[in-house]
C-alpha positions as CSV (number, residue, x, y, z in Angstrom):
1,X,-8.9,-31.1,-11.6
2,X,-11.4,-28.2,-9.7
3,X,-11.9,-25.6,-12.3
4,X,-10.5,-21.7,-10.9
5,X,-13.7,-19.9,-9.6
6,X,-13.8,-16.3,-11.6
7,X,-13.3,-13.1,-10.0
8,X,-16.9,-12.0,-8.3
9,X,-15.8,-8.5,-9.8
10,X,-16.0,-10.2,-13.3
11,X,-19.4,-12.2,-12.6
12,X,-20.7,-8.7,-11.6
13,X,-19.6,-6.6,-14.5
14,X,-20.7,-9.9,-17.2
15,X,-24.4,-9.7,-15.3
16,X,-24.5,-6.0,-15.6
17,X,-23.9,-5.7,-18.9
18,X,-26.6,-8.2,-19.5
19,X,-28.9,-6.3,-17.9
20,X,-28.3,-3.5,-19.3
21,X,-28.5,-5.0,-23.2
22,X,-31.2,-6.5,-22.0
23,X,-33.4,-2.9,-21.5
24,X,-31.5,-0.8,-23.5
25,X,-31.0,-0.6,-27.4
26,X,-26.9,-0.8,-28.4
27,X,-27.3,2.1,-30.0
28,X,-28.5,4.7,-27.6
29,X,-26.8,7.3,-25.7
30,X,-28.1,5.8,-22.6
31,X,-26.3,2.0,-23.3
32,X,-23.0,3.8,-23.9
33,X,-22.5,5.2,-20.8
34,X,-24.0,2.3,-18.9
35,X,-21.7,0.2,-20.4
36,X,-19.0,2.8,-19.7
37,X,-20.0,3.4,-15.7
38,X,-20.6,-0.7,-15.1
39,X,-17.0,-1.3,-17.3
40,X,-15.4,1.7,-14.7
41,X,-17.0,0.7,-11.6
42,X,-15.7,-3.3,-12.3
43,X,-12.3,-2.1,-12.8
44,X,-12.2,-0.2,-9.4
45,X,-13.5,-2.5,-7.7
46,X,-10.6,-5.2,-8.9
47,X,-7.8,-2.7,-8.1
48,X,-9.0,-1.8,-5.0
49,X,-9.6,-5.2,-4.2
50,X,-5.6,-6.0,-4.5
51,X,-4.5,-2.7,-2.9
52,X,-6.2,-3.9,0.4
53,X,-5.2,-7.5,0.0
54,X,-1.5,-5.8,-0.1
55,X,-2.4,-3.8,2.9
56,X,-3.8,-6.5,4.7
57,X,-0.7,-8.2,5.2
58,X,0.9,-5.3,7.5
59,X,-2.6,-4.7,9.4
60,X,-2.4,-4.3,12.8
61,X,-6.0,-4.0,15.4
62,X,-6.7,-0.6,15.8
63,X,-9.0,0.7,18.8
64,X,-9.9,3.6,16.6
65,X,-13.3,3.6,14.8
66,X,-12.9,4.1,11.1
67,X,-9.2,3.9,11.1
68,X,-6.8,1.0,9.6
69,X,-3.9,0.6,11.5
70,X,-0.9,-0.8,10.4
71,X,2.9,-1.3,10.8
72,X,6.3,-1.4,8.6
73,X,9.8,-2.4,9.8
74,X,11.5,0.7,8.8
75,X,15.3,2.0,8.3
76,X,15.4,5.7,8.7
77,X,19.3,6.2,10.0
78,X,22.1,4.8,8.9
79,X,25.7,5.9,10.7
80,X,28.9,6.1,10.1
81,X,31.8,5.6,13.1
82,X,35.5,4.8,13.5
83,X,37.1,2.3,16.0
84,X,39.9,-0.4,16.3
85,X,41.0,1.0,12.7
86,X,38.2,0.0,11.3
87,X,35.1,2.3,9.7
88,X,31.5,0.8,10.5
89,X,28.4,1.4,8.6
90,X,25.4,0.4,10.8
91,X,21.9,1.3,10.6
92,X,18.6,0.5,12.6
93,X,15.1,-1.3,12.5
94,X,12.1,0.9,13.8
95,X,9.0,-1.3,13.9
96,X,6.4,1.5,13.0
97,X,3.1,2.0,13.2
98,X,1.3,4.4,11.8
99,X,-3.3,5.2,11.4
100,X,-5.2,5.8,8.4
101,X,-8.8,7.1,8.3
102,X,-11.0,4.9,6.2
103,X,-14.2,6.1,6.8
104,X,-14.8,5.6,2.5
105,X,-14.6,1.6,3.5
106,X,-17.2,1.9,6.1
107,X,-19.4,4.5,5.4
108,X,-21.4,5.1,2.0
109,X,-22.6,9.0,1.0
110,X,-26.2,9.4,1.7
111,X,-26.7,9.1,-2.4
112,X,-25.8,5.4,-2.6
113,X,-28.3,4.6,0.5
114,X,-30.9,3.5,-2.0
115,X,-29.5,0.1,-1.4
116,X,-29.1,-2.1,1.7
117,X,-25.8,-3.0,2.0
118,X,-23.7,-5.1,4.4
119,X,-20.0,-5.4,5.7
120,X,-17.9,-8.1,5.3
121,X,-16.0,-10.0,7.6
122,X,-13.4,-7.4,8.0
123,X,-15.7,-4.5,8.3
124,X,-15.5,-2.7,5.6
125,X,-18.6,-2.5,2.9
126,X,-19.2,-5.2,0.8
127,X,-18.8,-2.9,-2.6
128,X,-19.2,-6.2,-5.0
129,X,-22.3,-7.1,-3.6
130,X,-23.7,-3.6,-3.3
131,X,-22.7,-3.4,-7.1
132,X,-24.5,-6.6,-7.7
133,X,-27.8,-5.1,-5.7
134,X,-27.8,-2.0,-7.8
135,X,-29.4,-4.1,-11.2
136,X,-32.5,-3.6,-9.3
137,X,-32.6,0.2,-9.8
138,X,-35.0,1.2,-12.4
139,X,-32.7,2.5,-15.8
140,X,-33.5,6.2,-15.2
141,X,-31.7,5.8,-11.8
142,X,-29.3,3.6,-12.2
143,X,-26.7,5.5,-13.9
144,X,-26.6,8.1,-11.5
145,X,-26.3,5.5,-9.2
146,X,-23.2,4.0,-10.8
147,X,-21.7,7.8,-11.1
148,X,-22.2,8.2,-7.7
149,X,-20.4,5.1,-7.1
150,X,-17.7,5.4,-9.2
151,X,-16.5,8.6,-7.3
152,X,-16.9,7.1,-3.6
153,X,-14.9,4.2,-5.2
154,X,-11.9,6.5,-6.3
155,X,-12.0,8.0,-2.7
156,X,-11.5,4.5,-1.7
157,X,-8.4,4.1,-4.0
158,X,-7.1,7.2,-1.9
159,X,-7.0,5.9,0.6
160,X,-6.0,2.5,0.0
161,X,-3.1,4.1,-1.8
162,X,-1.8,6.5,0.8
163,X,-1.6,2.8,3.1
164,X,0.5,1.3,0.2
165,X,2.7,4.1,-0.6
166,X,3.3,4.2,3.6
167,X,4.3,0.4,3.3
168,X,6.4,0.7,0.1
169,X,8.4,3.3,1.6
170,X,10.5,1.4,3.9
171,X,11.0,-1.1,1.4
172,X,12.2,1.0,-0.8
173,X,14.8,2.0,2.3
174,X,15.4,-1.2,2.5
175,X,16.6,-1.9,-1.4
176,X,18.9,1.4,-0.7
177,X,20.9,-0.6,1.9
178,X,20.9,-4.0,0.5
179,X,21.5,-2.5,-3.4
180,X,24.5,-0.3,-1.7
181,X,25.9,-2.9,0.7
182,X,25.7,-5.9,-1.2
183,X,23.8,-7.3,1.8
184,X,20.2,-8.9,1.8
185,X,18.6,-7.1,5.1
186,X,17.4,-10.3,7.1
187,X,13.9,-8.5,9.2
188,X,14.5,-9.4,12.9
189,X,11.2,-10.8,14.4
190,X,9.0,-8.4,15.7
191,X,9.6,-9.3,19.6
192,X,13.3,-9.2,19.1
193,X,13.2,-5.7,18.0
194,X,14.1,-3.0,20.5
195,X,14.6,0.9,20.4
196,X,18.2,0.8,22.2
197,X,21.1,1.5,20.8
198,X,22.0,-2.3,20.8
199,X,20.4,-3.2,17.8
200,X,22.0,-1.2,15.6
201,X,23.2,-3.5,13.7
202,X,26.4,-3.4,11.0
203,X,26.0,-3.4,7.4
204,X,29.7,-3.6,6.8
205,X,33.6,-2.8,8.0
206,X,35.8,-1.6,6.1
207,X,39.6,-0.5,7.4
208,X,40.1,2.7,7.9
209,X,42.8,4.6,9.8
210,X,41.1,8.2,10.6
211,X,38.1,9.4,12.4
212,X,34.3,9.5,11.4
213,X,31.3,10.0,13.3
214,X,28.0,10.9,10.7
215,X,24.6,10.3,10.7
216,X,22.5,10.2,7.6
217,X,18.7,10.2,6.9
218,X,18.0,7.7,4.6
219,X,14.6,8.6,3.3
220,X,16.2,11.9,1.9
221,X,17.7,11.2,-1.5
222,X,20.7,13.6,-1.4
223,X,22.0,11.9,2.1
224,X,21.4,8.4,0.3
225,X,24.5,10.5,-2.5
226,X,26.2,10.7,0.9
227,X,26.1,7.8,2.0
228,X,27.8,6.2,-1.4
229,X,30.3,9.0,-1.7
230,X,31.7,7.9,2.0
231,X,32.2,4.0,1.4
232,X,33.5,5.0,-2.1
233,X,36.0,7.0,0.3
234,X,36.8,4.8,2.7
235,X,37.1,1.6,0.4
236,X,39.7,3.8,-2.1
237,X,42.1,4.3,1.3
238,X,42.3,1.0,1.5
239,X,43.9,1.3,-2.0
240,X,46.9,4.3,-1.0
């Protein structure tokens, strides 16, 4: 059985910290924060590493320079009507897209140009290997170096986050629905979704003699209250 390769980010961090025990005497000021920067620097470049790996997966081409593009199958409305005796709850897939500036993933501060550096195959800078390059850096330089890198690193995270936190948002729509309806939300295929009317489609039916047109915006917490306070309603007149 093939052994697991380890993490390139770990490799990295294990050789830096050899290098730098190598030149540097464990007790000194200077080692401590080495250790500190390289120990920093690994950790950011793991996370950020699995942030876009999450992203990845809802990444559409973009004909913007610098930008990441990338969708979400979204459930913003969700509406309430009467007919045949009956109340319907029905709400609505938007497929969405949405760009995100990136220019931290393709472009390094004039400060970190000591190095040549390379993109991967997506594009975007090859931060493990330019973290791997910088043990050539004389001592004296390469802690500034590592600062330096450290803070274009946590712009990266910005970025990647604001991507995630775009994506998680219509799931987190989505739990609303399926946690209130009892019903798992099946996600049409993309080339089945339109943006008519028709595809609303019906979370559930309940009986209901009495009239009810309403619309609520999911996404805002006090209509998802709504929302629950009207099935409550027109499930207990089922009860009289």
């Amino acid at each position: 059985m093939n052994e697991p390769k380890p993490e390139p980010t770990i490799d990295f961090v294990s050789e830096m910290r050899a290098f730098v025990l190598k030149d540097f005497p464990t007790e000194s000021e200077e080692f401590v924060d080495l250790i500190h920067a390289i120990d920093t620097v690994g950790g950011l470049l793991a996370a950020n590493k699995e942030i876009l790996e999450r992203c990845e997966e809802s990444k559409l081409d973009s004909s913007r320079a610098n930008f990441f593009k990338c969708k979400r199958i979204n459930y913003n409305t969700l509406k309430i009507g009467t007919n045949d005796g009956h109340a319907t709850f029905k709400t609505y897939p938007w497929i969405e897209a949405e760009d995100f500036d990136i220019t931290p993933l393709v472009e390094l501060p004039l400060r970190l140009c000591l190095l040549e550096h390379k993109n991967d195959d997506h594009g975007f800078i090859d931060f493990g290997e330019l973290f791997s390059k910088s043990m050539v850096l004389h001592p004296d330089v390469l802690l500034p170096f590592l600062v330096a890198f450290k803070a274009h690193l946590e712009l990266v995270q910005v970025c990647l986050g604001a991507i995630e936190e775009w994506i998680i948002q219509s799931q987190d729509n989505a739990h609303f629905l399926e946690s209130t309806f009892g019903w798992e939300l099946a996600h049409k295929k993309e080339k089945e979704l339109r943006t008519w009317a028709s595809d609303w489609f019906r979370l559930t039916r309940v009986p209901f003699e009495g009239n009810l047109e309403v619309s609520f915006n999911i996404m805002n917490q006090d209509d998802r209250v709504k929302v629950r306070k009207y099935l409550e309603f027109v499930i207990s007149m089922q009860c009289e």
